[in-house]
One Martini backbone bead per residue (centre of mass of N, CA, C, O) as a GRO file, in nm:
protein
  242
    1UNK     BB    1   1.364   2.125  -0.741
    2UNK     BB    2   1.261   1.900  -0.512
    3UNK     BB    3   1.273   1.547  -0.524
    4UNK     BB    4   1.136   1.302  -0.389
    5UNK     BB    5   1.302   0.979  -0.313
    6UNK     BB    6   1.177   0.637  -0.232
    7UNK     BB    7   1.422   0.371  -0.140
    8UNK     BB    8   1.362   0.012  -0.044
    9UNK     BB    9   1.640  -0.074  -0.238
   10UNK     BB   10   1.957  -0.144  -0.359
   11UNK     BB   11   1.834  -0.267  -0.604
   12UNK     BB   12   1.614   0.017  -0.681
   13UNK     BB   13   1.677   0.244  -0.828
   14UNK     BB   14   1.626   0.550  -1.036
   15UNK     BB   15   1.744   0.546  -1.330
   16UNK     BB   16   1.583   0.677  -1.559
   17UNK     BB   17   1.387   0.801  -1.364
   18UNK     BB   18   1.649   0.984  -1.280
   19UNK     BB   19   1.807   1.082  -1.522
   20UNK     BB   20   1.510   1.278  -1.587
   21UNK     BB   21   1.570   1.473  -1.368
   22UNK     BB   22   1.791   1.593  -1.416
   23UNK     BB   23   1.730   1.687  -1.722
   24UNK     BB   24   1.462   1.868  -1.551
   25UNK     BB   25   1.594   2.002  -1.285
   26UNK     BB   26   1.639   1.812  -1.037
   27UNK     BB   27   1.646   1.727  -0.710
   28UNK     BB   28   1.742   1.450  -0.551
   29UNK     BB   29   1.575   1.330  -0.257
   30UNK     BB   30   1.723   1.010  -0.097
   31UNK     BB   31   1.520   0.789   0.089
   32UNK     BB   32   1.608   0.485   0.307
   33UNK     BB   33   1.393   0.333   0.520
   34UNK     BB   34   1.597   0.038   0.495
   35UNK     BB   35   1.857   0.210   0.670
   36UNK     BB   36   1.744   0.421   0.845
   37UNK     BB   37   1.558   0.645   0.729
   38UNK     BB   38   1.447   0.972   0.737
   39UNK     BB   39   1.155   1.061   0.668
   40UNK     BB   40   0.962   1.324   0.638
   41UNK     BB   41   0.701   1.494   0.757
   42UNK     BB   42   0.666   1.617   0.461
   43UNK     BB   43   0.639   1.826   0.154
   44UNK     BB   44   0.774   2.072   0.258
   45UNK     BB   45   0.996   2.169  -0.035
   46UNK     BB   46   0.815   1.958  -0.262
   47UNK     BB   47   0.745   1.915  -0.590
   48UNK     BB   48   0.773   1.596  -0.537
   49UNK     BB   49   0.724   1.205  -0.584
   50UNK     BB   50   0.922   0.899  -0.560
   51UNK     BB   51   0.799   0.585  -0.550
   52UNK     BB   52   0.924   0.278  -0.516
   53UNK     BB   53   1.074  -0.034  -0.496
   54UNK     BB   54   1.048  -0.372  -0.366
   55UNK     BB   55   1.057  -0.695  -0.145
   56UNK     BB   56   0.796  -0.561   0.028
   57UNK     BB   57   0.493  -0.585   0.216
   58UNK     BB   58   0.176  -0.378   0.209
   59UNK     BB   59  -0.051  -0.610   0.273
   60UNK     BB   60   0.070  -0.679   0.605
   61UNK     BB   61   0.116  -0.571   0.898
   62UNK     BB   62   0.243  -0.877   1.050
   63UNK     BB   63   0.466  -0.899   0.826
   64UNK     BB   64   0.521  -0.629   0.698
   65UNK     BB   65   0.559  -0.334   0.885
   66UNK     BB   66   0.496  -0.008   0.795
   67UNK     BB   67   0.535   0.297   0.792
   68UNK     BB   68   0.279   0.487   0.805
   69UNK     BB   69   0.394   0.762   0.710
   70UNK     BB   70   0.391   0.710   0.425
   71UNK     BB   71   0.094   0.734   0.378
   72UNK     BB   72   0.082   1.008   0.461
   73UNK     BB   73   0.289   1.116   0.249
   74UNK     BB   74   0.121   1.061   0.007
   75UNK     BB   75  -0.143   1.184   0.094
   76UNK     BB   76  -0.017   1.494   0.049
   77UNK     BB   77   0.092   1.501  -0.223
   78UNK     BB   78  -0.256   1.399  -0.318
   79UNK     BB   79  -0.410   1.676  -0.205
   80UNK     BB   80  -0.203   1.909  -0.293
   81UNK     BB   81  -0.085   1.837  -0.640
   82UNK     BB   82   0.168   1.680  -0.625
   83UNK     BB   83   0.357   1.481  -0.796
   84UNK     BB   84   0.289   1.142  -0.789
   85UNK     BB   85   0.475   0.848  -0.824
   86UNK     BB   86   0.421   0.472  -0.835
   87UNK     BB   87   0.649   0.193  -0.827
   88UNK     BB   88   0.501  -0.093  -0.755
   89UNK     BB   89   0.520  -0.025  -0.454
   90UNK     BB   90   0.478   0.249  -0.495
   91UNK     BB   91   0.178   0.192  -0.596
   92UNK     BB   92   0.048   0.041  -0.355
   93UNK     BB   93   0.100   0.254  -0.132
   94UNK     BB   94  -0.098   0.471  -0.260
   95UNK     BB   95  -0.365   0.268  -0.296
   96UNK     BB   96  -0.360   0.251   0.004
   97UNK     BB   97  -0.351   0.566   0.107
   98UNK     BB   98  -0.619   0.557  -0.095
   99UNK     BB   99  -0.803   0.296   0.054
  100UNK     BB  100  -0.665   0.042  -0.032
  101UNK     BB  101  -0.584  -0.301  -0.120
  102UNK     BB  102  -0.303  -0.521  -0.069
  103UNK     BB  103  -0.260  -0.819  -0.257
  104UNK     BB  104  -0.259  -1.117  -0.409
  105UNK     BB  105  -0.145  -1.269  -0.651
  106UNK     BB  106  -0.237  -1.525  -0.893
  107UNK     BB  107   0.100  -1.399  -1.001
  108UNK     BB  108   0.394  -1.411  -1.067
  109UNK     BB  109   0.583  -1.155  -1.172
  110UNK     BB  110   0.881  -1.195  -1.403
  111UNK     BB  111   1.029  -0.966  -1.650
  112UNK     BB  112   0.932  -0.941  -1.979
  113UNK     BB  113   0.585  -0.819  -1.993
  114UNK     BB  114   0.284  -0.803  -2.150
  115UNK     BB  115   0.149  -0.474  -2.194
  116UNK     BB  116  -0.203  -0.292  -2.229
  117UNK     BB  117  -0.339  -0.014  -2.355
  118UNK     BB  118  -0.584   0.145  -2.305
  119UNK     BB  119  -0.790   0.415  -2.368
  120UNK     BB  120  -0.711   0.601  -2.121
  121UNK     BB  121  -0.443   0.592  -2.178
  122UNK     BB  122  -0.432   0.712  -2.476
  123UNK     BB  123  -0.504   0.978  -2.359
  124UNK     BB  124  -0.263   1.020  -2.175
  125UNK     BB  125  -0.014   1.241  -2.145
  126UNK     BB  126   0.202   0.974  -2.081
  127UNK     BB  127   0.081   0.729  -2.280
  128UNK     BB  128   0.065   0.852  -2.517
  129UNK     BB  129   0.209   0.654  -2.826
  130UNK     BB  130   0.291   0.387  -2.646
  131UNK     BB  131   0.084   0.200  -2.818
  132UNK     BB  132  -0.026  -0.078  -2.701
  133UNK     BB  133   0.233  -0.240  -2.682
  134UNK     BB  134   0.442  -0.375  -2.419
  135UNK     BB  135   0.741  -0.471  -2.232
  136UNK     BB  136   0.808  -0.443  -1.922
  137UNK     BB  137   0.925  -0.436  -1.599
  138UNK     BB  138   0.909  -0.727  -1.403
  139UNK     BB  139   0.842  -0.773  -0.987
  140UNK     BB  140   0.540  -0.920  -0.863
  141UNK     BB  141   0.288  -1.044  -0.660
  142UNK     BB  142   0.155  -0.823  -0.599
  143UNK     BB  143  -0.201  -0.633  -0.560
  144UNK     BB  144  -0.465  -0.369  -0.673
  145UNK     BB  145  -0.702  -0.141  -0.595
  146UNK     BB  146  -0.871   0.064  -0.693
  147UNK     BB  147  -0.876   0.409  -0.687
  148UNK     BB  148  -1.116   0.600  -0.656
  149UNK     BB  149  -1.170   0.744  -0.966
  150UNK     BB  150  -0.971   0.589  -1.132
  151UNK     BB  151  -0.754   0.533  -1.422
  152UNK     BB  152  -0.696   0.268  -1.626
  153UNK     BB  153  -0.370   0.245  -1.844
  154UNK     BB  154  -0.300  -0.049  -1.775
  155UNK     BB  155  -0.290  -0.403  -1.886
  156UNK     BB  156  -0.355  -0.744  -1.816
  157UNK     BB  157  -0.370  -1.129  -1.769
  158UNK     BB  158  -0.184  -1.156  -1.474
  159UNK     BB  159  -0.228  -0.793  -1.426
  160UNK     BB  160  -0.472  -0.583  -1.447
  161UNK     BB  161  -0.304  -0.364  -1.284
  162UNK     BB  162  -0.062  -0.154  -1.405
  163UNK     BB  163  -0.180   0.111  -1.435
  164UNK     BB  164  -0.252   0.483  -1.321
  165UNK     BB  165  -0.515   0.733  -1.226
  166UNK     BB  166  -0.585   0.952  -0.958
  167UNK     BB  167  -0.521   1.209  -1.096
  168UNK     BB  168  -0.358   1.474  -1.248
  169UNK     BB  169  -0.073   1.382  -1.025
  170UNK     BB  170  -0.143   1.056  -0.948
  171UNK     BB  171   0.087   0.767  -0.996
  172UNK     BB  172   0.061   0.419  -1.088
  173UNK     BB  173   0.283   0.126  -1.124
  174UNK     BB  174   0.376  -0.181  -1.185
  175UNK     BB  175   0.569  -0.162  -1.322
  176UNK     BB  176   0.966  -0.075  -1.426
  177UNK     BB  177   1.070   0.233  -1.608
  178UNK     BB  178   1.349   0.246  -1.463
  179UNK     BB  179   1.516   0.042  -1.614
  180UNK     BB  180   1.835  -0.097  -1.709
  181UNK     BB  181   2.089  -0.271  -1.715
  182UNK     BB  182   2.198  -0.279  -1.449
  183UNK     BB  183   1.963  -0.389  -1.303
  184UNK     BB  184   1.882  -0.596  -1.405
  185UNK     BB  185   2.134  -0.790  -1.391
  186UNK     BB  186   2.111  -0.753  -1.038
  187UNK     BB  187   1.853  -0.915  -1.032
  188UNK     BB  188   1.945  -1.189  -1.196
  189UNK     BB  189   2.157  -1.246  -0.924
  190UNK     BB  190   1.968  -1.316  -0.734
  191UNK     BB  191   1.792  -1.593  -0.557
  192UNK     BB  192   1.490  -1.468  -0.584
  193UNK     BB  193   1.488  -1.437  -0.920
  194UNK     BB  194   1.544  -1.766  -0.973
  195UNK     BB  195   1.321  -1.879  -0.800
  196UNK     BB  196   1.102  -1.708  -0.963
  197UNK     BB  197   1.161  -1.865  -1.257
  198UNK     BB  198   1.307  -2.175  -1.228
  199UNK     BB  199   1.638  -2.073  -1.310
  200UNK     BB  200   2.001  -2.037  -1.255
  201UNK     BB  201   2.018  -1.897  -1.543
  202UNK     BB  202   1.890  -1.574  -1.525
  203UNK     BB  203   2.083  -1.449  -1.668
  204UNK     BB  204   2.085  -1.533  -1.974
  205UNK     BB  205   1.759  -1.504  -2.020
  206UNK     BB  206   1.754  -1.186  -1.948
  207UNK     BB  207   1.965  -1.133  -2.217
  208UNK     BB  208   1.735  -1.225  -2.433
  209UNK     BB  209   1.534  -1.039  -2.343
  210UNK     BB  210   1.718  -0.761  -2.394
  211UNK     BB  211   1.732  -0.791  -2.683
  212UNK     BB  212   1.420  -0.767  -2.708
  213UNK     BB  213   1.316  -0.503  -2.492
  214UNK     BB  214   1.535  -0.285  -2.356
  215UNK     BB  215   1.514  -0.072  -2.550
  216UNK     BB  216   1.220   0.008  -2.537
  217UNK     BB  217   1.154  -0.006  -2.234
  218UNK     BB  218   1.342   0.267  -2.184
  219UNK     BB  219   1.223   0.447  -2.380
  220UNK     BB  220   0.999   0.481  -2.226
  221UNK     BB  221   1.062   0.534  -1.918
  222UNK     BB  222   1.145   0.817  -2.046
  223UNK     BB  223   0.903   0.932  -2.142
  224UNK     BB  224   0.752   0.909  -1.853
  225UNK     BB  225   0.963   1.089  -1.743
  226UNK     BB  226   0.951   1.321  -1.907
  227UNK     BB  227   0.672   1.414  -1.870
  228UNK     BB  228   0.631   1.416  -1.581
  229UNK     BB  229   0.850   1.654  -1.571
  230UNK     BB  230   0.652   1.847  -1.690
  231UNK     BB  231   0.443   1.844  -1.451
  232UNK     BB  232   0.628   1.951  -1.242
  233UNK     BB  233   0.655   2.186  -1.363
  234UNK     BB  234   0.341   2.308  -1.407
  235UNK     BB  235   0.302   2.320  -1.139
  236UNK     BB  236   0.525   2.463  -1.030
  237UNK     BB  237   0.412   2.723  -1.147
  238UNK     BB  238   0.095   2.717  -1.080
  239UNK     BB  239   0.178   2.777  -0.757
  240UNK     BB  240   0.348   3.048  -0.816
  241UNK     BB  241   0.093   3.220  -0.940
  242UNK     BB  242  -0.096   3.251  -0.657
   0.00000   0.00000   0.00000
C-alpha cells in the first residue's frame, strides 16, 4: 500500500503522521521536488498522497515558480477519490489545484496557536472527539480561499481556514499535525523562525510552549493520522472490491 509522501523541505518530515502510516501498514514513498526530486508522472501505483509544508510561497507565480504538475498531480488523486492530506502548504495547494487563491494572510502564525473545531469539524470522522479547543503548530504566513462546497473543520481568529474537507477523500490543514519535539526544537534553530518570533531566544521559548501543548498537539497529530489511514485502507478495499 505505497503512499507519496512530497516533502518540500529538509526540516519538514512526516513525522507522527508519518510514523502513523507506518503503523497502519504503508509504505512511504518520499519525493523532495526541492532537491531536484522528480515527482511521479501521476497517482497510478498509489493508494494515497500526503502533501508537507514548506517555506516556499504557491500564492506568486513570478516570485516563487512552483511545478505546475505538482497542482495536476493533487488534482488527480482528488477526482480518482484517493485520500489526499495536504499539510500547512500542503493544504494551500490543494486548494489551489482546486481552483482556488492562495494570498497572503493578515498575519504570520509561528508556534503553538488556538484553533477552534467548528460544528462540521465535530462531526467529521477524523476531527469527531478532538475539540472544541486544539492548540496545534503552526508556521505560515499565507491563506486560502475554501474549495467550493468544502466544510470548513476548524478555525481561528489570526487565520479563518485552519482545516476543511474538500471530499470524502481529500483533506486539507493548515496548522501542522506532524510535528514531534525534534521538528519543533530544529525550527527553533532556523534565523527566520527568530525573525519571525522577534526573539533570538526561540529556542527557550518555544521549550516552554512544548511543555505546555506538545503532547497535546501530538496526540491529536497521531489521532487524525491514525484515522486518515483507516480512510486510506478502506477506500483502497473498496476500490479493489469494484
Amino acid at each position: 500500500m505505497k503512499i507519496l509522501v512530497v516533502q518540500h523541505d529538509d526540516e519538514g518530515p512526516a513525522g507522527v503522521v508519518g510514523e502513523q502510516i507506518d503503523a497502519g501498514g504503508g509504505e512511504r514513498i518520499t519525493v523532495s521536488p526541492h532537491r531536484g526530486e522528480a515527482l511521479p508522472a501521476s497517482s497510478a501505483g498509489f493508494a494515497a498522497a500526503v502533501f508537507l509544508g514548506g517555506p516556499m510561497s504557491v500564492a506568486d507565480d513570478n516570485t516563487h515558480p512552483p511545478d505546475p504538475h505538482l497542482f495536476a498531480l493533487a488534482r488527480a488523486f482528488h477526482e480518482e477519490g484517493k485520500p489526499l492530506l495536504g499539510i500547512c502548504l500542503g493544504s494551500q495547494i490543494v486548494a489551489r489545484a482546486l481552483g482556488q487563491r492562495v494570498y497572503r494572510n493578515a498575519t504570520t502564525e509561528v508556534g503553538f496557536c488556538l484553533v477552534e473545531i467548528t460544528d462540521e469539524g465535530r462531526a467529521d470522522p477524523l476531527f469527531a472527539g478532538l475539540g472544541p479547543l486544539l492548540h496545534p503548530m503552526q508556521w505560515h504566513e499565507d491563506t486560502f480561499d475554501l474549495p467550493a462546497g468544502a466544510a470548513l473543520l476548524a478555525t481561528s481568529a489570526a487565520c479563518r481556514h485552519q482545516a476543511y474537507r474538500a471530499s470524502a477523500t481529500t483533506y486539507g490543514m493548515q496548522f501542522h499535525p506532524e510535528v514531534d519535539r525534534r521538528i519543533v526544537e530544529a525550527w527553533a534553530a532556523l534565523p527566520e523562525a527568530q525573525e519571525a518570533m522577534g526573539t533570538p531566544d526561540l529556542a527557550a521559548l518555544w521549550r516552554r510552549h512544548m511543555n505546555e501543548h506538545l503532547a497535546a498537539a501530538e496526540a491529536v497529530g497521531r489521532t487524525l493520522a491514525d484515522r486518515w489511514m483507516k480512510l486510506v485502507i478502506a477506500r483502497k478495499n473498496e476500490q479493489e472490491r469494484r
